[in-house]
C-alpha positions as CSV (number, residue, x, y, z in Angstrom):
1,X,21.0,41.2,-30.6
2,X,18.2,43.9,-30.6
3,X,14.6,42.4,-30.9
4,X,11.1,43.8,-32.1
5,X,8.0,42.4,-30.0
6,X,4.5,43.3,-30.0
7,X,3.2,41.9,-27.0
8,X,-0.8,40.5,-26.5
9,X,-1.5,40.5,-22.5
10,X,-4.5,39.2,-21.3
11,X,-4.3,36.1,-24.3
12,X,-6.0,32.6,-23.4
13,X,-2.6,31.1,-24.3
14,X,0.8,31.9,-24.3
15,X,3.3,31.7,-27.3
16,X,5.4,33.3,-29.7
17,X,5.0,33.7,-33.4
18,X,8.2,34.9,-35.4
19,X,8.4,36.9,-38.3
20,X,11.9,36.8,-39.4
21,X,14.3,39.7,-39.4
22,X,14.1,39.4,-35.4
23,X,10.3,40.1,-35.1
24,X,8.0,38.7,-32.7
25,X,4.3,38.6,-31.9
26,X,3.8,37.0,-28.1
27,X,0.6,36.0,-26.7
28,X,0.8,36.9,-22.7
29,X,-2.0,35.4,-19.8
30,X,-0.7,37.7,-17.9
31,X,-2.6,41.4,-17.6
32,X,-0.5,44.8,-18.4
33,X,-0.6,45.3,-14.8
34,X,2.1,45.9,-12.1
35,X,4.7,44.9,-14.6
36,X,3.1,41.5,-14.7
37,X,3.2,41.2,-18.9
38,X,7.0,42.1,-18.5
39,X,8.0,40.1,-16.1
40,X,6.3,37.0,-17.7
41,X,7.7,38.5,-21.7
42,X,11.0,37.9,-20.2
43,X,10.5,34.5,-19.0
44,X,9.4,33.2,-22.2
45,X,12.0,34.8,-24.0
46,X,14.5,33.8,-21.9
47,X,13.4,29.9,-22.3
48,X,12.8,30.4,-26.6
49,X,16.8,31.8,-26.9
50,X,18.1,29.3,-23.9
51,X,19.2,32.1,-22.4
52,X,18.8,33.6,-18.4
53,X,16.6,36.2,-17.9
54,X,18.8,38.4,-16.6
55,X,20.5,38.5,-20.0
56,X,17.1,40.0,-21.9
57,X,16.7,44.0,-20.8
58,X,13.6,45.9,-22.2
59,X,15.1,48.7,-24.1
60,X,12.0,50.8,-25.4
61,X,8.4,50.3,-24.5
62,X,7.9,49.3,-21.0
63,X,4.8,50.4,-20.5
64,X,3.5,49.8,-24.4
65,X,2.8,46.5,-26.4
66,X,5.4,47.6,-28.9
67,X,8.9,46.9,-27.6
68,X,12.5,46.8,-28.1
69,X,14.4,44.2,-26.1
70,X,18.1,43.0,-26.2
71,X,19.4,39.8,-25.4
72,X,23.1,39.5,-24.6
């Protein structure tokens, strides 16, 4: 399943707000640094589908807020 995220580092909170047809705006603590926001994107979206994080890949965007991501 392919998924559309906009990501917002640097939030005061963390959480996901969905859209329907498979998009997603997520509120990140962590910074855009050092792969930080990535590493913590996956996390929560691997605890919102109940799936491991191993399963989620980032397709497009790694180093923009606008992403692509599978999950398997």
């Amino acid at each position: 399943m392919k998924i559309y995220v906009k990501v917002k580092p640097n939030s005061s909170q963390q959480k996901i707000e969905s859209f329907g047809n498979n998009r997603y705006l997520i509120y990140l603590k962590s910074p855009a640094e050092n792969n930080l926001a990535n590493i913590e994107l996956i996390k929560m979206l691997s605890k919102y589908f109940g799936t491991p994080p191993d399963r989620i890949k980032i397709k497009y965007g790694l180093s923009s807020k606008e992403k692509i991501l599978e999950v398997i």
